[in-house]
C-alpha positions in Angstrom: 21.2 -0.2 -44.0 21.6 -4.2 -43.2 23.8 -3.6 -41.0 21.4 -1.4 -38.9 18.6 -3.0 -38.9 20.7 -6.6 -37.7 22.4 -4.6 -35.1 18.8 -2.8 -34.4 17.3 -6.7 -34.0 20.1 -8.0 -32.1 19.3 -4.7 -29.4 15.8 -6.0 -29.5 16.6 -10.0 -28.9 18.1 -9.1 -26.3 15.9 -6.8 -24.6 13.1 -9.5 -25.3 15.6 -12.0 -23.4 16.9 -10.0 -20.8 14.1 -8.0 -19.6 13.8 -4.5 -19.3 16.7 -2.5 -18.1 15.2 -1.2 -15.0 16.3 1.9 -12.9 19.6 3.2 -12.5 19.2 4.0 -9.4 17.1 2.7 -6.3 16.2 4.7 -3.8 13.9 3.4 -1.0 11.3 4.9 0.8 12.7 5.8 4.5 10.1 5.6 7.3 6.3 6.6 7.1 4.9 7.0 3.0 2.6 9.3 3.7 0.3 12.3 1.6 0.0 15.4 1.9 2.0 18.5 4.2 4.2 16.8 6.4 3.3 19.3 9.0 -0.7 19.3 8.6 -2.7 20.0 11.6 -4.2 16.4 11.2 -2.8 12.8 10.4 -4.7 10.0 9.1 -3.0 6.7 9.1 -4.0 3.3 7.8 -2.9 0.1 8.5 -3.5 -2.0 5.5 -2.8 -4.5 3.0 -3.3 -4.6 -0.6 -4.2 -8.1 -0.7 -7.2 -7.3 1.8 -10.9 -7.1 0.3 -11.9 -4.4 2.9 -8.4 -2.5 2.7 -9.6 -2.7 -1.6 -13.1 -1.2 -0.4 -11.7 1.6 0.8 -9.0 2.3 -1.4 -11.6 2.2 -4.4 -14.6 3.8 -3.1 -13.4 6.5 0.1 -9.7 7.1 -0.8 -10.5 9.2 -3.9 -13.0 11.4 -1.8 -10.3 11.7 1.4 -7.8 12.5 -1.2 -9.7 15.2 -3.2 -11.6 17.0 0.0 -8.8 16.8 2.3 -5.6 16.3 1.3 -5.0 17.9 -1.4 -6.3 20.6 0.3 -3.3 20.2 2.7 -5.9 19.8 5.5 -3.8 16.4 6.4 -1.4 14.0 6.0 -2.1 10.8 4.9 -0.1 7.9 6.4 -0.1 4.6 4.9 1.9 1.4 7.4 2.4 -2.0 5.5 0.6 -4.1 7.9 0.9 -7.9 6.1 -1.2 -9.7 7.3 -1.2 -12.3 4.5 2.4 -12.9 5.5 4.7 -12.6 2.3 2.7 -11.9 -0.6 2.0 -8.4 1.1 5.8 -8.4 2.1 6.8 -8.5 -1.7 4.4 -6.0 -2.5 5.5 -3.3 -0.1 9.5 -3.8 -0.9 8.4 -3.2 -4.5 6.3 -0.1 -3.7 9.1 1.3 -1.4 11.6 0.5 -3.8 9.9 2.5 -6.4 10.3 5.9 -4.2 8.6 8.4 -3.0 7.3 9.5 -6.4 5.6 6.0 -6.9 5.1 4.6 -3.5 1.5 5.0 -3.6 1.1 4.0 -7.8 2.0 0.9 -6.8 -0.5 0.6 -4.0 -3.1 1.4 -6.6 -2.0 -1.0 -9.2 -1.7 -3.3 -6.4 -5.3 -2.6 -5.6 -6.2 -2.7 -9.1 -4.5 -6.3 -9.6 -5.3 -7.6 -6.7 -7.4 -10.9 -7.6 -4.9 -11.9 -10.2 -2.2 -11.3 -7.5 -3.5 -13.3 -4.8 -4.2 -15.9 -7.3 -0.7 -16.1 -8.6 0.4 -16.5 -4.8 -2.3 -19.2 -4.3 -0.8 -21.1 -7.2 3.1 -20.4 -6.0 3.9 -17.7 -8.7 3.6 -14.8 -6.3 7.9 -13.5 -7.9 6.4 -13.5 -11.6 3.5 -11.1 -10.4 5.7 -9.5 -8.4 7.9 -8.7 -11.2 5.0 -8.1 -13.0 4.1 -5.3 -11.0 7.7 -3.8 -10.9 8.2 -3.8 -14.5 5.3 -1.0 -14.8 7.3 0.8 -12.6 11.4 0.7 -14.5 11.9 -2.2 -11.9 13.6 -4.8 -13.3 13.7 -8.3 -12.7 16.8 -8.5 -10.8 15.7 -5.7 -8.7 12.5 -6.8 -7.7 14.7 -10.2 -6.5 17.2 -7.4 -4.8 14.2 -5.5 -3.6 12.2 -8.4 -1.6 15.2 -9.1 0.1 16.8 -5.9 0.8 17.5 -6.3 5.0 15.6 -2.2 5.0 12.5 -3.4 3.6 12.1 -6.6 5.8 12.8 -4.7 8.7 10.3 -2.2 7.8 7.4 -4.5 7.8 8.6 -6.8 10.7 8.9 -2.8 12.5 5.4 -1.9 11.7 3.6 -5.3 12.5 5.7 -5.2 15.8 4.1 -2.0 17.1 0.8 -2.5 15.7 0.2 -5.5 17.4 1.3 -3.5 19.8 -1.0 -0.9 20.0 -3.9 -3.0 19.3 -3.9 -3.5 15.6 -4.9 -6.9 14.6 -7.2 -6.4 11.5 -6.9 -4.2 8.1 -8.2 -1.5 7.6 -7.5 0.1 10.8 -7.0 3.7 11.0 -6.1 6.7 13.6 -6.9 9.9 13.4 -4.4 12.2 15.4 -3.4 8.8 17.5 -7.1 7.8 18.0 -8.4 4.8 16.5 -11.6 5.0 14.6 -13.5 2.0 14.4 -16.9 1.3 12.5 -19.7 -1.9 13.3 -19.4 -2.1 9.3 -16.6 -0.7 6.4 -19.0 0.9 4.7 -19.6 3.7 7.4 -16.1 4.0 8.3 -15.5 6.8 6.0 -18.6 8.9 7.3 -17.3 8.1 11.3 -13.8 9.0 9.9 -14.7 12.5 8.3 -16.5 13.4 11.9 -13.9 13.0 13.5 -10.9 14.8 10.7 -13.1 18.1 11.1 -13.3 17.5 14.8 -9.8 17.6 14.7 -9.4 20.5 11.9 -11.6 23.4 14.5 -9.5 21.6 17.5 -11.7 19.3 19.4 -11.1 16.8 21.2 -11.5 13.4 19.2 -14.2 10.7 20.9 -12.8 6.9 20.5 -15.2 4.3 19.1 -16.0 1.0 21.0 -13.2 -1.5 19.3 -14.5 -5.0 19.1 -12.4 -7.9 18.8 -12.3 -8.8 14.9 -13.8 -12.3 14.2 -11.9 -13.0 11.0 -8.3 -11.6 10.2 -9.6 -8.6 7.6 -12.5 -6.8 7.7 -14.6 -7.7 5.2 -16.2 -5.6 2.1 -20.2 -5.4 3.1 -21.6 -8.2 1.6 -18.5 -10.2 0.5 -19.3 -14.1 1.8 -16.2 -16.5 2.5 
């Protein structure tokens, strides 16, 4: 009986020391995350960051609703495109969520979401790898694979790929979002979700989708109505 329970304290020392185990396998997430029938009639996509207020707006408060009404309906397919913006605090954040797979890509966006201010602190102060890590570790990442994953050449070249061709079409402020290759674009966040749902069911009964004036952003997020900097 001594003799388990030293070798059953050992096993625990070293977990405590070492960490936990992590996965034994990685498996990234190849192109486009997305939601929802790969085929639907109607794609969404957002450019976004989790570290942007307005990009946590919507998340929290439309998402759900977009989510529930249509697409798990299978009425679309929700894209999301790591746009970081806030350079590479974003960057670690979407190696971690593609390293986690397809099955998690989008859990980690939400505890991304949901961790936000304590994550953008932790970068402020220089810790951004321990919250990184922190945010693996709910996911069987360990911490040697969150080091592997935030340098993994497929995950760099991701977001260098999609910031490329978003400044190329345009894209210069999260959240942005197309519908069916149109960008939709509200004065204010907060009615982006009604101008949005217009123009899904426009494009569900096959009409022809009606752009919004685009102003040039004055700041380098949209901001959650309101929120004062």
């Amino acid at each position: 009986m001594f003799l388990k329970t030293l070798a059953g304290a050992i096993a625990a020392l070293a977990l405590a020391a070492c960490g936990p185990a992590g996965r034994a396998q990685i498996v990234n997430v190849e192109g486009d995350a997305f939601m929802g029938p790969a085929d639907a009639k109607v794609t969404v996509i957002e450019y976004g960051s989790p570290t942007c207020p307005g990009c946590k707006f919507w998340h929290d408060t439309n998402l759900p609703e977009m989510k529930r009404d249509y697409v798990d309906t299978g009425k679309i397919k929700f894209v999301f495109r790591e746009f970081a913006i806030h350079g590479a605090i974003d960057a670690g954040i979407f190696s971690v969520a593609r390293c986690a797979g397809k099955e998690d890509y989008f859990a980690v966006l939400d505890e991304a979401f949901a961790r936000q201010r304590d994550i953008v602190i932790a970068s402020q102060q220089g810790e951004s790898i321990p919250a990184l890590k922190s945010l693996g570790e709910k996911f069987q990442l360990s911490g040697a694979q969150v080091d592997a994953c935030l340098t993994d050449k497929q995950n760099v070249q991701r977001v260098n790929d999609v910031g490329a061709y978003a400044r190329q079409i345009g894209v210069e402020s999260t959240p942005t979002f197309f519908v069916n290759g149109v960008e939709i674009s509200a004065p204010d966040l907060s009615q982006q979700w009604t101008l949005m749902k217009t123009a899904i069911d426009a494009a569900l009964s096959g009409q022809a989708i009606a752009p919004t004036p685009i102003a040039p952003p004055a700041e380098a997020h949209e901001h959650v109505p309101g929120e004062q900097h």
